[in-house]
C-alpha positions in Angstrom: 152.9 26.3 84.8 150.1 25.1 86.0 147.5 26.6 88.7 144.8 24.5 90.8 142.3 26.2 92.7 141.3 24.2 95.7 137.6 23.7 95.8 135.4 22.9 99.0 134.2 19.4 98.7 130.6 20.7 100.3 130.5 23.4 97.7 128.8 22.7 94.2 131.3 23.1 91.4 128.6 25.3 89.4 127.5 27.3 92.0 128.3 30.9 91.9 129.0 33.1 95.1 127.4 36.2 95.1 129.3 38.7 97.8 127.2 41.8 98.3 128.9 45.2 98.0 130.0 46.8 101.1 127.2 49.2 102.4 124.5 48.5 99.3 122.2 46.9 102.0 122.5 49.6 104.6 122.4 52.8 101.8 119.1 51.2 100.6 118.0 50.9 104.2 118.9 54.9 104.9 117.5 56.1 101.7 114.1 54.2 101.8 114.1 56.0 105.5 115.2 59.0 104.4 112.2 58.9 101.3 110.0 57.8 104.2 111.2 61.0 106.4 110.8 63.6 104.1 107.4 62.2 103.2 106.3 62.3 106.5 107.9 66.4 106.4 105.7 67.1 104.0 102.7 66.0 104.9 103.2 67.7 108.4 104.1 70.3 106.4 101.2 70.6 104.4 98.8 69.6 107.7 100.0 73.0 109.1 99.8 74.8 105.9 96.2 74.0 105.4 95.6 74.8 109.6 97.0 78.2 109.4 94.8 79.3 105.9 92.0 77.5 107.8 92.8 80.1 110.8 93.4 82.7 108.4 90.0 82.9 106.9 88.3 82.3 109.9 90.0 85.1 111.7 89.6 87.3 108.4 85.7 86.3 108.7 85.4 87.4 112.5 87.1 90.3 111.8 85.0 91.7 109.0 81.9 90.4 110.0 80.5 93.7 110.7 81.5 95.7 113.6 78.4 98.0 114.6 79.0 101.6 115.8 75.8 102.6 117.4 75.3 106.1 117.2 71.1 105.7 118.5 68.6 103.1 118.5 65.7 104.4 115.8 67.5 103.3 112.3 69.8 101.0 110.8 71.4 102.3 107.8 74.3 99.7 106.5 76.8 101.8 104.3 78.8 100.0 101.7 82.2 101.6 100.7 80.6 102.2 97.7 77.7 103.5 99.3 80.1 106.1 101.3 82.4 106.8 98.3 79.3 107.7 95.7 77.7 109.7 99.0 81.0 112.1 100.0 83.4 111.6 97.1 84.0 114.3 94.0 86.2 114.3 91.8 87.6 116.7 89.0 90.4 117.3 86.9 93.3 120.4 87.4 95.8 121.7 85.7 98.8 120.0 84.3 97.1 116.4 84.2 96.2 116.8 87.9 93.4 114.4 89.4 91.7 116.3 92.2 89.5 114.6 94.5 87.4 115.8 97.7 86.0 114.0 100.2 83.8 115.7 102.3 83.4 114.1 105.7 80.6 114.8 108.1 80.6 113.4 112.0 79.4 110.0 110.8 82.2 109.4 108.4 84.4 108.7 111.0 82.0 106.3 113.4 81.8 104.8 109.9 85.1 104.1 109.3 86.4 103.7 112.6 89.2 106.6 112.2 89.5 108.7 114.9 87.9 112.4 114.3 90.7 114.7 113.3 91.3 118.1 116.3 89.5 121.3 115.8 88.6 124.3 117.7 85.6 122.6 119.2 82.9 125.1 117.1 81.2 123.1 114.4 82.9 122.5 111.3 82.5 121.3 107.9 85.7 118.8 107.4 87.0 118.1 104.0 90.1 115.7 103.1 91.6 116.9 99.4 93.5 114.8 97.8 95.9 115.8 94.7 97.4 113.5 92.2 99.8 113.3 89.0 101.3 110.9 87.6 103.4 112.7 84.5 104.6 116.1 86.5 105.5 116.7 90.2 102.6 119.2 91.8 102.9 122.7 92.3 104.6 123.3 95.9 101.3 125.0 96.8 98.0 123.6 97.3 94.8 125.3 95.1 93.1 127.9 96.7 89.9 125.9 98.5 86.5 127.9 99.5 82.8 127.2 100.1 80.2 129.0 98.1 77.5 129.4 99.9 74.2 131.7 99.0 75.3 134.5 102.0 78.7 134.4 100.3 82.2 133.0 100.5 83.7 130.7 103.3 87.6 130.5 103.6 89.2 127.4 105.4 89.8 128.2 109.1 92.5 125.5 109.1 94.6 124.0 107.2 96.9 120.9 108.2 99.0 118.2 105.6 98.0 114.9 106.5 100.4 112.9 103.3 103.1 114.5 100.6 105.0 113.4 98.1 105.9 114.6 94.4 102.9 112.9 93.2 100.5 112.4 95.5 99.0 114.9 98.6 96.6 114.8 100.7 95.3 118.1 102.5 93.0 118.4 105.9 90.5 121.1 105.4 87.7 123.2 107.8 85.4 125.7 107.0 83.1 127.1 110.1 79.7 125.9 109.8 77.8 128.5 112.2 78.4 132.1 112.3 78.8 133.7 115.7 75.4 133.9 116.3 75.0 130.0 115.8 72.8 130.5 112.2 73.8 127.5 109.8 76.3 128.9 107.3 75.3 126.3 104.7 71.4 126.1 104.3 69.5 123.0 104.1 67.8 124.8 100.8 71.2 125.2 99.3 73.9 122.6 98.0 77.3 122.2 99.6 80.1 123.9 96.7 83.6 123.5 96.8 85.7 125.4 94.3 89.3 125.4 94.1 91.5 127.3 92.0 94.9 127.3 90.2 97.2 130.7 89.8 96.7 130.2 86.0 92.8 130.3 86.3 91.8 127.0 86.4 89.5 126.2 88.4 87.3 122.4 89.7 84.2 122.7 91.3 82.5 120.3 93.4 79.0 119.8 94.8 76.9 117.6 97.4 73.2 118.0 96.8 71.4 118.6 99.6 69.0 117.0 101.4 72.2 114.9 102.2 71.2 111.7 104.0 71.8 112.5 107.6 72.1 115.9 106.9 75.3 117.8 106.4 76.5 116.0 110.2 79.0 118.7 110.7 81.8 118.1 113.4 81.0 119.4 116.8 77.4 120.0 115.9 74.5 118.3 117.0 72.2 119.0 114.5 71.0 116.2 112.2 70.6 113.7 114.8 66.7 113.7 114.8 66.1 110.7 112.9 68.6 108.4 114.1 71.0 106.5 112.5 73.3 103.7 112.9 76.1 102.5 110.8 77.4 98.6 110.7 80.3 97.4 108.0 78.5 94.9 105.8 80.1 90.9 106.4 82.7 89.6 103.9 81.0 88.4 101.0 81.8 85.2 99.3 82.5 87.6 96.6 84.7 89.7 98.0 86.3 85.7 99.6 87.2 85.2 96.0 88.6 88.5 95.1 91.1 87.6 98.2 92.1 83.8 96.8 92.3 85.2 93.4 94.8 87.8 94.3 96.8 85.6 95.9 96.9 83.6 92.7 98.4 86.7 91.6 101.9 85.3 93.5 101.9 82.7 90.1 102.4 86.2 87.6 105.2 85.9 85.4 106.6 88.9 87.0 106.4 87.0 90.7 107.7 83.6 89.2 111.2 85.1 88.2 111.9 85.2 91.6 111.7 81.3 91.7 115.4 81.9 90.7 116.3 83.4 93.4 114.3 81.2 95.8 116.3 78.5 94.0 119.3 79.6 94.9 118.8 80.3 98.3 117.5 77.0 99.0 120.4 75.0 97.0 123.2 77.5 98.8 121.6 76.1 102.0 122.0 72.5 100.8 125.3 73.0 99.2 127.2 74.5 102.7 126.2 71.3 104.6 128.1 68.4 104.1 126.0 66.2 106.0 123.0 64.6 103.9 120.9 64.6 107.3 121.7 67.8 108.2 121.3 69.3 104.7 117.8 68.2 104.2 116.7 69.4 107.6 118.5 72.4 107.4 117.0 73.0 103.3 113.6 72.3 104.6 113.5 74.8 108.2 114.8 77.4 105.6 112.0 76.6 103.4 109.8 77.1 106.3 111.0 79.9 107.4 111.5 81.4 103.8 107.4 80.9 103.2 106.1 82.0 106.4 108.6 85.2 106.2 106.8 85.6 102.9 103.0 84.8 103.9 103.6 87.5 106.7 104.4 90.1 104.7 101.9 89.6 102.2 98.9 88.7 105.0 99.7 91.9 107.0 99.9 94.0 103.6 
């Protein structure tokens, strides 16, 4: 049996026909869009990333560019925190591995710092924030016995108030009056400011602030030591202290950090996988992306 296939006369015999496959030309059309799309996503994407650090920095900038508290117009003093920690800060070492540290904190500390002064009886008052740490054993359920030693004798805390506690770490508001009755200076300026504290078991941490103390001793409520004049301003952001910040947040690349990449992972391709729709997949992967980042860069910016 014999077949003949019927050729067009117009059509060359050696000629070959090539029939496109249904949809290649429009799927190379959608993808090259698509590619085009998420390109464009990206770099909108990366515009606004680059905005808000931009904003970021500048608003941390403004912010710690030194905000002045002008207490009168004679001196400027500018206080570092190291300047204020080496100045008010003691520290010593308790019983059962405790870390003990005092802060003593005069009327200046807190124009200083910007914290509001803490409530007292209104008579002038020597102020003292203890703080009590472990990190082996939980502390005693009592604090240490806290005095001043002074030349005249021995000062017991007028109040007492918890301001933080916690099985390893407490911190403890303390007063002492600074003027007997008849307004005479309890602590001399001749004589050094002594803190000791004690344990039941005998143990004992003493602490000491030489005087003269810049400022004087500055006690709450009192308005001694204001002669000379003083006024305190937070020293600007270094580019030091700029580069401690970016290199912390290189800290997000630690190994520990990166082994939640599997989880990101999984959370972006679950938000893929539950939408059919290519279209609506990629926007929806990329709003959660967003979203997932900015949730993220909030958390970490605020802390």
């Amino acid at each position: 049996m014999t077949y003949e296939t019927n050729t067009p006369k117009d059509q060359d015999a050696n000629s070959v026909m090539t029939i496109p496959e249904p949809g290649t030309g429009t799927n190379t059309r959608a993808a090259t869009e698509r590619s085009n799309r998420t390109r464009r996503q990206v770099w909108i994407f990366a515009i606004v990333l680059t905005l808000l650090s931009v904003a970021s920095l500048i608003l941390l900038l403004s912010i710690t560019g030194g905000d002045e508290v002008d207490l009168t117009e004679d001196d400027v003093t500018v206080l570092t925190q190291t300047d204020v920690t080496d100045l008010l800060l003691r520290t010593g070492d308790g019983p059962h591995s405790i870390e003990l540290e005092v802060l003593y904190t005069p009327r200046w500390y807190y124009a200083w710092s910007g914290r509001p002064a803490p409530e007292n009886d209104g008579q002038p008052t020597l102020a003292f924030i203890m703080f009590e740490t472990t990190h082996t054993v939980d502390l005693p359920v009592d604090i240490p016995n806290v005095v001043v030693r002074t030349n005249a004798g021995t000062l017991e805390p007028t109040s007492i108030a918890n301001v933080t506690d916690s099985p390893h770490h407490r911190a403890t508001q303390l007063f002492f009056a600074a003027e007997a009755d008849d307004g005479a200076a309890l602590v001399t300026d001749d004589e050094s400011l002594v803190v000791v504290a004690s344990w039941p078991d005998g143990s004992t941490v003493t602490t000491e602030w030489e005087q003269p103390m810049p400022f004087g001793l500055a006690a709450l409520n009192s308005e001694a030591d204001t002669s000379t004049g003083f006024k305190f301003r937070s020293p600007a952001l270094t580019f030091g202290a700029i580069a401690a910040i970016f290199t912390g947040m290189l800290a997000a690349l630690s190994p520990c950090l990166l082994l939640l990449a599997a989880y990101y992972t999984a959370v972006l391709s679950g938000t893929a996988a539950s939408t059919a729709n290519q279209r609506g997949a990629e926007r929806q992967l990329l709003l959660t992306g967003i979203f997932f980042v900015a949730g993220f860069t909030a958390v970490y910016t605020a802390g």
